[in-house]
C-alpha positions, 0 to 999 in steps of 0.5 A: 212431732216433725213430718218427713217427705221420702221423695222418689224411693223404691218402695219394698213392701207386701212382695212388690216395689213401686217407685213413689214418695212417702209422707210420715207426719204425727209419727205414722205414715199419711200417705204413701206412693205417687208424687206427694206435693205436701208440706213437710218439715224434713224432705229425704230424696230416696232416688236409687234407694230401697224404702223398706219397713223396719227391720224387727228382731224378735230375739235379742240379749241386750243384757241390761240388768245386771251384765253390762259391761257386755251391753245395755239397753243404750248402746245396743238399740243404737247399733240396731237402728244404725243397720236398720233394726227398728223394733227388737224383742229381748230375751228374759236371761238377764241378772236377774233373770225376767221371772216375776211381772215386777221385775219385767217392768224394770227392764220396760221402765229403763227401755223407755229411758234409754232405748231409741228403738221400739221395744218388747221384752219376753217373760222368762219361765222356769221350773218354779213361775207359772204363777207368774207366768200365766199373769203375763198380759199379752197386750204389751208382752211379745211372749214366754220364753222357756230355755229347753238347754241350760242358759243364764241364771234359773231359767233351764225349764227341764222338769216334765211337769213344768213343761207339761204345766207351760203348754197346757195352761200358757194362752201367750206365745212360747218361745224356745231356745231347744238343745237337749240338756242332758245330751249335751252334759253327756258330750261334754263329759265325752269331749272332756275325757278326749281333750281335757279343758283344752278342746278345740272350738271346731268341736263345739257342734259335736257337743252341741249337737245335732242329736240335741237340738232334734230331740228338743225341738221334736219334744217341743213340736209335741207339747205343742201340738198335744196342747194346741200351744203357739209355738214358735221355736228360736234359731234352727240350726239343722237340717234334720228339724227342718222335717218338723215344720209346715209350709202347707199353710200360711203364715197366719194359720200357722200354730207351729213358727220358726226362725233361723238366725243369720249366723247360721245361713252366713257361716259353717262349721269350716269357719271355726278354723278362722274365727275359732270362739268368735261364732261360738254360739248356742245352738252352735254353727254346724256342718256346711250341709246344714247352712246350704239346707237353711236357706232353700228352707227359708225361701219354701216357708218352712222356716218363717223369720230373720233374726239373730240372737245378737248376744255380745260378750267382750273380747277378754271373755271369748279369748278363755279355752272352751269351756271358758269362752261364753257362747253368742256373737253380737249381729243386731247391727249387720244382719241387713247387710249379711242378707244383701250378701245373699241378695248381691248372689242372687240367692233371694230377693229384696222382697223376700228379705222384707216378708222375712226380717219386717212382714213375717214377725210382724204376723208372727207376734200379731205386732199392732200396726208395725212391720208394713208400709201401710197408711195409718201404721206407726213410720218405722222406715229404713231408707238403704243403699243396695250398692254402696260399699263399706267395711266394718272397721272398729270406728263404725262397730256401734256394738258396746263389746266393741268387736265383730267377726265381721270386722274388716269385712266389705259389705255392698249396701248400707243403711242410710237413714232409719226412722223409729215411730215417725222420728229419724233416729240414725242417718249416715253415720250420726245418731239423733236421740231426741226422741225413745223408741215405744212400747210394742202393742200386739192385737190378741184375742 
């Protein structure tokens, strides 16, 4: 494998930044800080830039197999590494859905063939797989994945004994997607009496509410907390569930962990107006009062990881009325950049922005040797502009649906080179696909 010398970059790492150099040789990183006088194949001058860890997305649809005319697990791990996402965790709610070991490997098999970043994929639970489930190895499975509000395929998980059966028996990471189900139909129904087929986007928070997602995360906080079950609850998009998670603790001790996804801190239910189907997504963009409680919730702990349920769907599919139009927004490729947002703000700092989107999962999942800048770990390095400017424009849009909502947006900041486990994978604008992405490794007892 080729070594690369990073020269004169400030280094983001462990809350601090040290200027210095980085050497990655045999795809792990030798030595880092200082001036490094060693011979490498490849020198990267990094004056003026941040030397990052990759980004790792621990949720993620890619949609391969079986949905790709939206996406697949060529075009989308490309977007990713382009916006510095390195690793990714994807989710079971394919066609067909994760829901036997056999099938898991399939998707595993055709990342190795195809997917330039690091990988992982969750095994998916429903009402009637727990055999399956429990033979789930958790050294090279990120997790279980229960769907507590309805989905793709057979993967609603709503029967109490199921549920009481998962967080008994499951010694792994359960990840939950958390709206209630039958509050949601219960809206639905109301709304459609009210509008007919023809609702307005901006209602879509109402149906799926606040109500919703609270008592679904709360039955899940007690399920986990009853069974001592690692939990970690996906895309909090409410104030309200805010009250059910620590931050009296660190992450490392934590039991109970969440995430917020950027779709949530960027945009609020006033966005509808605009970008109507666009940031329909599930749990859905809610009131302004909610994203301007997300990130303080953030920045005190309560809300522990970065992500952001990238879930594309073509353009023709998000133009049908409401109950027509899928629910997702593709993000994997900006994320970064809507972070430097709040960054340029002064909102939080780039430290943080790394514990969050590079640290943070790294601890949650017990990835082995990812998510630091740290010698012997695997190189998964991004090297960022904070100040150059760019516009999302459809030629620069690396997503296989091809649109974004933030399309002829500027951003300040850009994602100059990304390296996958010791190969440089994207810089400035070109690809360089000679080498996959890996399999993820986790250290569990």
């Amino acid at each position: 494998m080729s070594s690369i010398l990073i020269k004169n970059g400030a280094i983001v790492d462990r809350g601090a930044i040290r200027h210095g150099d980085l050497l990655i040789r045999n795809g792990r990183i030798e030595r880092i800080g200082g001036i490094i006088d060693s011979p490498a194949d490849q020198e990267i001058v990094a004056e003026g830039r941040f030397v990052m860890p990759g980004i790792i997305d621990d949720q993620v649809h890619f949609r391969d197999p079986g949905l790709t005319h939206k996406a697949d697990l060529y075009t989308e791990p490309r977007a990713a590494v382009a916006g510095g996402v390195t690793s990714f965790m994807e989710m079971p709610n394919t066609k067909p859905p994760a829901l036997t070991q056999a099938l898991l490997e399939e998707k595993y098999a055709a990342a190795a063939q195809k997917s330039l970043a690091n990988y992982s994929f969750f095994m998916g639970a429903s009402n009637d797989n727990l055999d399956e489930v429990l033979r789930t190895n958790g050294r090279d499975v990120c997790g279980v994945k229960a769907f507590m509000g309805s989905s793709t395929g057979n993967m609603l998980v709503d029967a109490p004994a199921t549920l009481e059966a998962l967080f008994s028996n499951v010694p792994l990471l359960i990840a939950t997607h958390c709206e209630d189900e039958a509050t949601v139909r219960r809206n639905e129904a109301l709304w459609r009496e009210r509008y007919g087929e023809d609702v307005p986007m901006s209602e879509h928070p109402h149906i799926r509410s606040v109500e919703a997602c609270l008592l679904s995360s709360s039955f899940a906080v007690e399920l986990a907390r009853k069974h001592n079950t690692r939990l970690h609850i996906l895309h909090i998009s409410t104030e309200e569930e805010l009250a059910l998670l620590r931050n009296d603790i660190p992450l490392e001790q934590k039991r109970i962990t969440s995430e917020v996804c950027v779709h949530h801190l960027y945009f609020n239910s006033d966005d509808y107006a605009r970008f109507g189907s666009q940031i329909k997504c599930n749990p859905a963009v809610k009131a302004p009062r909610h994203q301007q409680a997300l990130l303080p919730a953030l920045l005190d702990n309560r809300l522990d990881i970065i992500a952001t349920d990238h879930a594309p769907h073509t353009w023709e599919e998000k133009q049908y009325s409401y109950f027509g139009a899928p629910s997702g927004v593709p993000l994997v490729q900006h994320s970064l950049n809507i972070m430097l947002e709040f960054y340029h703000q002064g909102r939080i700092s780039m430290e943080r922005i790394v514990e969050k989107m590079c640290h943070a999962p790294a601890q949650c999942f017990q990835i082995e040797q990812r998510g630091f800048l740290q010698e012997g770990y695997w190189a998964d390095v991004v090297i960022l502009d904070p100040d150059r400017e760019w516009t999302v424009t459809p030629d620069n849009i690396y997503y296989k649906c091809g649109w974004s909502p933030l399309l002829g947006h500027t951003f300040r900041g850009m994602v100059e080179a990304s390296i996958v486990s010791g190969h440089l994978a994207y810089q400035n604008g070109r690809f360089f696909e000679g080498k996959k992405g890996g399999r993820m490794l986790f250290e569990r007892e």
